[in-house]
C-alpha positions as a Markdown table, in Angstrom:
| # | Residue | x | y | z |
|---|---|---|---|---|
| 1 | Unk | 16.6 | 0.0 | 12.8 |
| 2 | Unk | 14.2 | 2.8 | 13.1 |
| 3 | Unk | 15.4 | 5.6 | 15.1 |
| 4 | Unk | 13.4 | 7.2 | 18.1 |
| 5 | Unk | 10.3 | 9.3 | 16.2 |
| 6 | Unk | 10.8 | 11.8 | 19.1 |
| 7 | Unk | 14.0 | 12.6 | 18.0 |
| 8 | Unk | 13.4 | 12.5 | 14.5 |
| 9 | Unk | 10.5 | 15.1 | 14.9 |
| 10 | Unk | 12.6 | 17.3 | 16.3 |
| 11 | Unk | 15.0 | 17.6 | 13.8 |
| 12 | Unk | 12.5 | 18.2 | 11.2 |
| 13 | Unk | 11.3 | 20.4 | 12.9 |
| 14 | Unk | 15.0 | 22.1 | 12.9 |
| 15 | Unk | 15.2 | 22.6 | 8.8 |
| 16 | Unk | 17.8 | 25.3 | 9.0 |
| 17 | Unk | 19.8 | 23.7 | 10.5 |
| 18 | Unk | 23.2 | 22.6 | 8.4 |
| 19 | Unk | 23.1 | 19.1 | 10.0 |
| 20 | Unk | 21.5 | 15.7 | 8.2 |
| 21 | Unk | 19.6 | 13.5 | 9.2 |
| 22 | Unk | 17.7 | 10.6 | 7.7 |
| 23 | Unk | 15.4 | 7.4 | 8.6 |
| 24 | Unk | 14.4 | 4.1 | 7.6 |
| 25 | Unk | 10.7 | 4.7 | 6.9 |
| 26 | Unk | 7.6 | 3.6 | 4.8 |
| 27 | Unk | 6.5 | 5.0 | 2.0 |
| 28 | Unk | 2.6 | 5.0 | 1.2 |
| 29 | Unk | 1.8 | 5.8 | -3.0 |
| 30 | Unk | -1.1 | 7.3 | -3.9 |
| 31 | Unk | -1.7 | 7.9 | -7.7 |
| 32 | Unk | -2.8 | 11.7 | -8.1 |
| 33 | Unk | -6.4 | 12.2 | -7.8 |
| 34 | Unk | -6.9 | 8.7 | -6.6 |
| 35 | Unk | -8.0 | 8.3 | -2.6 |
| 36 | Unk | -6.6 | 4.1 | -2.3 |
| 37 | Unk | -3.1 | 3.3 | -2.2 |
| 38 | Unk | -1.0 | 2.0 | -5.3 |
| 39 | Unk | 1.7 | 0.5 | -3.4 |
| 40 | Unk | 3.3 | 0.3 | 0.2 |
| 41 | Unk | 7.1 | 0.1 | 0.5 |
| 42 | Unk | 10.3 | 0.0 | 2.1 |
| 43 | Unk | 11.7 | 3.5 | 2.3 |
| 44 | Unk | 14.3 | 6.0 | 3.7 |
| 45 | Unk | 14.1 | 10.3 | 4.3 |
| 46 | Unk | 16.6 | 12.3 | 4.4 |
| 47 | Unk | 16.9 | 16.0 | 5.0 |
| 48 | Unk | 19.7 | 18.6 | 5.0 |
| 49 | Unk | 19.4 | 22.5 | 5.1 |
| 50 | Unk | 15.8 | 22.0 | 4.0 |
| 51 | Unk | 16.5 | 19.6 | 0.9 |
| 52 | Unk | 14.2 | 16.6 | 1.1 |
| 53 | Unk | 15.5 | 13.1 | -0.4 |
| 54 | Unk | 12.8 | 9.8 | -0.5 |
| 55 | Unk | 14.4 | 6.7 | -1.6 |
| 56 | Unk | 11.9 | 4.0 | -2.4 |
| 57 | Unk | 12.4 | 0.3 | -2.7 |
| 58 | Unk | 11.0 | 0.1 | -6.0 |
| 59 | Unk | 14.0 | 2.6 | -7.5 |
| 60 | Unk | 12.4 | 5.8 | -7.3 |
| 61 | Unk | 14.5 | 8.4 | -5.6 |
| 62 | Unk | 12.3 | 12.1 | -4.7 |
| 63 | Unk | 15.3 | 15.2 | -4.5 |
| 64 | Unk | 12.4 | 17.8 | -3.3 |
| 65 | Unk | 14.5 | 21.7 | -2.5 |
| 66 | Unk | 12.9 | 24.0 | -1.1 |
| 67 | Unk | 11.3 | 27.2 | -2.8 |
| 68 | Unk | 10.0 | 30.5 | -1.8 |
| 69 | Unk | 9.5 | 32.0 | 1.6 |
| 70 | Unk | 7.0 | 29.6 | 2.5 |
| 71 | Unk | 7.8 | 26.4 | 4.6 |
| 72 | Unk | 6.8 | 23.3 | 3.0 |
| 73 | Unk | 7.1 | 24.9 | -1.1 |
| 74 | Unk | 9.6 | 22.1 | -3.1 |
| 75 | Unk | 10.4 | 21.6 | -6.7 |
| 76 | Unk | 11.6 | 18.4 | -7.6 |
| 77 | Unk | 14.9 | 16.9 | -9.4 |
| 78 | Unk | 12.7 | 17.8 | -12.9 |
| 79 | Unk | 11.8 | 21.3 | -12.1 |
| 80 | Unk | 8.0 | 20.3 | -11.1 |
| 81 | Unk | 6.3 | 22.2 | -7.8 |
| 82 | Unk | 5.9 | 19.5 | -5.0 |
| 83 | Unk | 4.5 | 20.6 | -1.5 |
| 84 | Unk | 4.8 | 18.9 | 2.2 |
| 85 | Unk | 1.7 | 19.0 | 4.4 |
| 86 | Unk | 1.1 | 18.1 | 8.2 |
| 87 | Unk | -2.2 | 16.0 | 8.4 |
| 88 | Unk | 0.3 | 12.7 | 9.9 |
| 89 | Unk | 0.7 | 14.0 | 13.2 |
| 90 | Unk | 4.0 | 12.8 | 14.5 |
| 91 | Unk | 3.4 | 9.6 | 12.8 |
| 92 | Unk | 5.1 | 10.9 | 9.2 |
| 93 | Unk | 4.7 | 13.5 | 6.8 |
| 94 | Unk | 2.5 | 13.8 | 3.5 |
| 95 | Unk | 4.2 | 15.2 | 0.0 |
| 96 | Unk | 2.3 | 15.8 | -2.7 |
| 97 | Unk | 4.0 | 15.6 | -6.2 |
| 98 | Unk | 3.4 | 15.8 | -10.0 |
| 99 | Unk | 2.0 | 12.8 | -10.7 |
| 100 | Unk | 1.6 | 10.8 | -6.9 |
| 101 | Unk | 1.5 | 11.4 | -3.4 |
| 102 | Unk | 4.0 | 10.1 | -0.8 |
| 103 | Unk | 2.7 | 9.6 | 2.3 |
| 104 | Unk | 6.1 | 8.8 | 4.8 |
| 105 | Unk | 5.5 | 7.0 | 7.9 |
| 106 | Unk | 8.3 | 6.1 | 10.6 |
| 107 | Unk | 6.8 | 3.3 | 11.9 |
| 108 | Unk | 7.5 | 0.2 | 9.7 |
| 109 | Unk | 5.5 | -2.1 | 11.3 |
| 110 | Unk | 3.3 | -2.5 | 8.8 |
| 111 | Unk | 5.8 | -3.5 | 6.0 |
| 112 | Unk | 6.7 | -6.6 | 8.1 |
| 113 | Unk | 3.6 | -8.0 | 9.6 |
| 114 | Unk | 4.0 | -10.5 | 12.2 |
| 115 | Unk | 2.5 | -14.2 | 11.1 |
| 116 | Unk | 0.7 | -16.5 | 13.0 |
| 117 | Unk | 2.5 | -20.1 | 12.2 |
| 118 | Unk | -1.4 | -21.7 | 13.7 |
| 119 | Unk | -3.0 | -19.5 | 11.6 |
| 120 | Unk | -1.4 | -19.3 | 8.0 |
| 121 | Unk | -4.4 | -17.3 | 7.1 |
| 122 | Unk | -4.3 | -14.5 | 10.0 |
| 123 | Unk | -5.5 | -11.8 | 10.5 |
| 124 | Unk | -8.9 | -14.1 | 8.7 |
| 125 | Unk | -10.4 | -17.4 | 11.1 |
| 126 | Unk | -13.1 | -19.1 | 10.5 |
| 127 | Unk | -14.8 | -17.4 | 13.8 |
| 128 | Unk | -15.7 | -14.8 | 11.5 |
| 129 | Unk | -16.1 | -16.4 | 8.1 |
| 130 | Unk | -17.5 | -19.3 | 6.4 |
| 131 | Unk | -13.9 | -20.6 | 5.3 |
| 132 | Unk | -10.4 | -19.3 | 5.0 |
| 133 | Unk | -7.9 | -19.5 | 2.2 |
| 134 | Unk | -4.3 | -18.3 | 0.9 |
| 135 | Unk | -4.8 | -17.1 | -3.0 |
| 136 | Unk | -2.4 | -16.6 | -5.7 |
| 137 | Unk | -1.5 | -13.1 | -5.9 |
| 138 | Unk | 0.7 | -10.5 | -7.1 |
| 139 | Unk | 1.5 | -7.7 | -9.7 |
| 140 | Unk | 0.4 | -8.0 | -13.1 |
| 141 | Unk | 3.9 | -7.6 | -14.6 |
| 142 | Unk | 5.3 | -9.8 | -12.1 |
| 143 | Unk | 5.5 | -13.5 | -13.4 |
| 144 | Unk | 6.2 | -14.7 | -9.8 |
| 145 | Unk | 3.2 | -14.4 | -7.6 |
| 146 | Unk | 2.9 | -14.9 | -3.7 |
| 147 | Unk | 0.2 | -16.1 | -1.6 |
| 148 | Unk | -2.4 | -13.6 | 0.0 |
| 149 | Unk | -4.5 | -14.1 | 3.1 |
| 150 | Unk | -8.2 | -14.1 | 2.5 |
| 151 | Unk | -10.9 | -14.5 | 4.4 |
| 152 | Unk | -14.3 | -16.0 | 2.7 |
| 153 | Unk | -18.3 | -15.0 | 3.1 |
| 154 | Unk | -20.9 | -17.4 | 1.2 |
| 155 | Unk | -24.1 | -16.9 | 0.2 |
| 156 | Unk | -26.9 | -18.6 | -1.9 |
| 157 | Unk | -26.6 | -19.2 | -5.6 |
| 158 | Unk | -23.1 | -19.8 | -5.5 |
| 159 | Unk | -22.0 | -16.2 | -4.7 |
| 160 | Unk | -19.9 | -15.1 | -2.3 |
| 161 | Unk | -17.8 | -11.8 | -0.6 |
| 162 | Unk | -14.0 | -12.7 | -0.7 |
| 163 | Unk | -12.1 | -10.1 | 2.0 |
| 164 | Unk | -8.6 | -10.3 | 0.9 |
| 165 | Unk | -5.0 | -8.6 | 1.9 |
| 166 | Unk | -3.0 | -7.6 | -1.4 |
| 167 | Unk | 0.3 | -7.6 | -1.3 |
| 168 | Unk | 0.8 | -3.5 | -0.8 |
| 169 | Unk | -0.8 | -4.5 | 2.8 |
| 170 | Unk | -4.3 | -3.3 | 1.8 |
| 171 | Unk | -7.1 | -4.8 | 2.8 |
| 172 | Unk | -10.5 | -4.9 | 0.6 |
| 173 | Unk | -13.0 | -7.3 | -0.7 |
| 174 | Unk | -14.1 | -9.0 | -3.9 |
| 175 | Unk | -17.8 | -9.6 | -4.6 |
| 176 | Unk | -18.9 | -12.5 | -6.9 |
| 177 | Unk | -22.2 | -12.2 | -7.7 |
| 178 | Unk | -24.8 | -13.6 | -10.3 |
| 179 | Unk | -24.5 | -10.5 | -12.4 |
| 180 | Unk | -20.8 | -10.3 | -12.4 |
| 181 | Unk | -17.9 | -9.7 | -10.1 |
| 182 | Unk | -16.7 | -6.0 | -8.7 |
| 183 | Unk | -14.1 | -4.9 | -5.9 |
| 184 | Unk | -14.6 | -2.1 | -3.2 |
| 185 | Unk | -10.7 | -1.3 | -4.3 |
| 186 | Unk | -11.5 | -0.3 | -7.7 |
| 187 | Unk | -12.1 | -1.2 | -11.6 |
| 188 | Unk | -11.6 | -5.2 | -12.2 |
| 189 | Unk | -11.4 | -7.6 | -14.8 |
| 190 | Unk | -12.8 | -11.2 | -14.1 |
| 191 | Unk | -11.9 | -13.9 | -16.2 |
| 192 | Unk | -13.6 | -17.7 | -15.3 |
| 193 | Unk | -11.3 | -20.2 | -16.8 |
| 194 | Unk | -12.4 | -24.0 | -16.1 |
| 195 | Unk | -12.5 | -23.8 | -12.4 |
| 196 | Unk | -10.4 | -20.5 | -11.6 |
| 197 | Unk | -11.3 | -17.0 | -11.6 |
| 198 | Unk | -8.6 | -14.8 | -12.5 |
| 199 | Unk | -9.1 | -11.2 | -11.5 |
| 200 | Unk | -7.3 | -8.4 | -12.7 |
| 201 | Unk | -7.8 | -5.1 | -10.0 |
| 202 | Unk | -6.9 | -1.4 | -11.3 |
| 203 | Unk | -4.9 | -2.9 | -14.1 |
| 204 | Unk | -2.2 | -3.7 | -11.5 |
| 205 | Unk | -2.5 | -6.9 | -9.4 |
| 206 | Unk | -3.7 | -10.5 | -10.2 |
| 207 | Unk | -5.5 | -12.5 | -8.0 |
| 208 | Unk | -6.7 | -16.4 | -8.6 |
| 209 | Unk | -9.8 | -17.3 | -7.2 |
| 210 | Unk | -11.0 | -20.5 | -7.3 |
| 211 | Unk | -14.6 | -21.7 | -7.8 |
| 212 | Unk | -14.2 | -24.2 | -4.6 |
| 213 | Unk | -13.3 | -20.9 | -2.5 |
| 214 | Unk | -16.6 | -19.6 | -3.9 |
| 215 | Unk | -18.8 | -22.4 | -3.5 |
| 216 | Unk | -17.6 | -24.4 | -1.2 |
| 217 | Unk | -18.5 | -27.9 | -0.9 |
């Protein structure tokens, strides 16, 4: 269970303190230099005397100690700088790293979305769009791929805008269009076999798309 964020704040706030402390929490990635998230997870913080520890659900464990005179300095368990910044409010903490940035976030919410058993499809009804729809979805290394609420905009010529949540939680949409197919997430490459698109998006997730969604009828 999450504990209270009011209490947890305060002990951060508290980092000379010889007593521990630590939180479920959740962990948002963002490759360096990139502004869209790589993955959301499950994770936990700890902090004693100053020493930072982020365990993530995907393996990755972050020892950050602290450095210098300055609040927020780190290097990490392979010598590399790594910094803290405020910018969260009470809602978490940001750490920028070598090669990613953590956000942490207390409020796990997110990682467990409520679902709608009238509307397999939520948060996407067909008040707002032309057709709803639960695509094939998942990791590119992953052979075992999920489902992924989508929500479906047609227009003429057989095009159409398909809003989808990936399974990191992010939300963003896939255009097919008459001279070829792009994301507002990023790179893609789209593949039209017989009747289904396959799209791959930043090299790192596969969606299946087929025509029907498209086109209707």
């Amino acid at each position: 269970m999450i504990r209270s964020v009011f209490v947890f704040t305060i002990a951060l706030a508290a980092a000379q303190t010889a007593h521990s402390d630590w939180t479920e929490a959740r962990c948002d990635i963002y490759p360096k230099g990139e502004d869209r998230i790589s993955a959301m997870l499950p994770c936990t913080f700890g902090q004693r005397q100053g020493a930072v520890a982020i365990t993530r659900s995907d393996g990755v464990t972050h020892h950050l100690t602290p450095v210098g005179d300055q609040p927020g300095n780190y290097v990490d368990q392979n010598g590399k700088p790594a910094y803290r910044q405020s910018g969260l409010g009470q809602s978490g903490l940001i750490f920028r790293l070598d090669q990613e940035s953590v956000f942490v976030y207390w409020d796990t919410s997110a990682l467990y979305p409520e679902t709608d058993p009238d509307n397999p499809t939520a948060p996407y009804t067909t008040a707002d769009y032309d057709a709803t729809t639960l695509l094939r979805c998942g990791k590119v290394d992953d052979p075992e791929m999920g489902l992924c609420p989508a929500g479906i905009l047609r227009m003429e010529g057989g095009q159409a805008s398909i809003v989808i949540t990936g399974p990191t939680g992010e939300e963003f949409t896939i255009n097919f269009l008459q001279d070829g197919v792009n994301a507002t997430a990023g790179e893609v490459d789209a593949q039209l076999d017989q009747d289904t698109w396959t799209v791959i998006l930043r090299e790192l997730e596969r969606y299946e798309v087929p025509l029907a969604a498209i086109e209707g009828g």
